[in-house]
C-alpha positions, 0 to 999 in steps of 0.5 A, a space after each residue: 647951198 644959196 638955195 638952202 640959205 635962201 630959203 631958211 633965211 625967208 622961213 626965218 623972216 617969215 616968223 619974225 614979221 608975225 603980226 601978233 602974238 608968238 608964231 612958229 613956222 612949221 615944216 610937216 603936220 601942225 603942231 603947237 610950240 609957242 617959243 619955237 621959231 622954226 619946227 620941223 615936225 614930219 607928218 609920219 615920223 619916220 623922217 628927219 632934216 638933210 642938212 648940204 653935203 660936200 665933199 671935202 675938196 667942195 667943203 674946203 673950196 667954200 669960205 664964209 664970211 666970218 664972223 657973220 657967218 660963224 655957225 654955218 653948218 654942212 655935212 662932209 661926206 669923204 670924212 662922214 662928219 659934220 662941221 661947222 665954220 668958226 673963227 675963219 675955219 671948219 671944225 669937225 663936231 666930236 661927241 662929248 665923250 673922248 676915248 681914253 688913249 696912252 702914249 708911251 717914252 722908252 729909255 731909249 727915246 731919251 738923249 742928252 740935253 747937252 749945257 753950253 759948251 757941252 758937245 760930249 755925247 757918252 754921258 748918257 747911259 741906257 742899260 739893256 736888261 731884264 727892265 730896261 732903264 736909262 740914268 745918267 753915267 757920271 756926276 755933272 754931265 749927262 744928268 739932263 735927259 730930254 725926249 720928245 712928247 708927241 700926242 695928237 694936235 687938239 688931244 687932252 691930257 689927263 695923266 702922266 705916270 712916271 716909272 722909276 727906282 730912286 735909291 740915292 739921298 738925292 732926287 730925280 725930277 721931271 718936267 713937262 715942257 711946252 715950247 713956242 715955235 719962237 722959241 721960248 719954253 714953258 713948264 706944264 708940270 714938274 714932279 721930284 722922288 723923295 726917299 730911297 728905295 730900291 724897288 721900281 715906283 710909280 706916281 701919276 700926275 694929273 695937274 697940267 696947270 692949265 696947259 693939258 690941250 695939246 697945241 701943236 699949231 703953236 708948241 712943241 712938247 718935250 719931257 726932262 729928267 734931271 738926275 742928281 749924282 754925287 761928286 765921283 760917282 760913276 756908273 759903269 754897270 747896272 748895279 751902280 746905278 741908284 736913279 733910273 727911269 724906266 718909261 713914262 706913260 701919258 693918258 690923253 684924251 681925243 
């Protein structure tokens, strides 16, 4: 690895002390490139630049002086991949195209999001049947639900697709938290139902106020949906049951 640095760095000096005029300096045949530094340009064509391998307990053992050495490039050859060192760390090139990936909330990863001095845990209701739908039991507990969202550390979103049944005056609403290790929380998205219905609907979201990268470092992610019973109402069966949500989908990209 020094020796690979030592000798790019005398090829570099090489063409920077040029007397006069634009100079390259050319690795192969010859070959006029008047605003290139440095070219490699393989007399056969049938040749290209190796850049140092490692492993990546060897990657990982190297620490480069940061900042000045922001940039350095290796090869790792467990992980087959390249990385480069920034900001006092190794990151892994990635192409510029990310695949589409999704990410799906079942009714029953839901539990309540209990209030202060609220430790009831019946208020909750999740109704196995033909679509499996969770709401909440009765007017005034059990209307916030919370679950976990879990995407890969560095992935982005793109899309979050809400599948529910609104048939009440009142609204459903959803949000989108991200929440520091310290504790505080911060809102990503929020959506509320408007109208009734009682056939099963959908919306996506793709506005994440500027918080779509996912940042498991510093957050953690969790989705809340508040129901709105009224004054005695009670849900006992499905039937009784005017708000319901059925699963959420969320489109990221890593």
């Amino acid at each position: 690895m020094n020796t690979f640095l030592t000798i790019t760095a005398i090829l570099f000096w090489w063409a920077a002390s040029a007397q006069s005029g634009k100079t390259s300096v050319v690795i192969g045949s010859k070959t006029t490139r008047p605003n290139a530094l440095l070219i490699v340009n393989p007399q056969q064509s049938d040749q290209g630049v190796l850049l140092p391998q490692l492993s990546t307990g060897q990657r990982m053992s190297m620490k480069p002086s940061s900042p000045s050495e922001d940039g350095l490039i290796v090869f790792d050859s467990n992980l087959k991949s390249y990385f480069y060192w920034s900001d006092g760390g190794w990151v892994m090139f990635r192409p510029d195209y990310r695949k589409p990936r999704f990410a799906s909330i079942d009714p029953a990863n839901f539990q309540q999001l209990k209030t202060d001095n609220n430790i009831r845990h019946e208020n909750m209701a999740i109704f196995e049947t033909d679509n499996t739908f969770v709401t909440a039991s009765r007017n005034g507990v059990g209307e916030e639900i919370v679950a976990p969202v879990n995407l890969p550390h560095g992935s982005v979103m793109k899309e979050l697709a809400v599948y529910y049944m609104d048939n009440d005056d009142d609204n459903i609403r959803v949000m989108l938290m991200r929440k520091s290790l310290s504790g505080g929380s911060e809102e990503i998205l929020s959506w509320q139902s408007t109208g009734m219905s009682p056939a099963v609907n959908n919306v996506t979201l793709a506005y994440f106020n500027g918080k779509e990268k996912i940042d498991l470092e510093n957050y953690t992610y969790r989705l809340i949906v508040v129901f709105d019973l009224d004054d005695g109402e009670e849900v006992t069966i499905p039937a009784d049951a005017t708000q319901r949500l059925y699963g959420v989908r969320i489109k990221y990209e890593e």
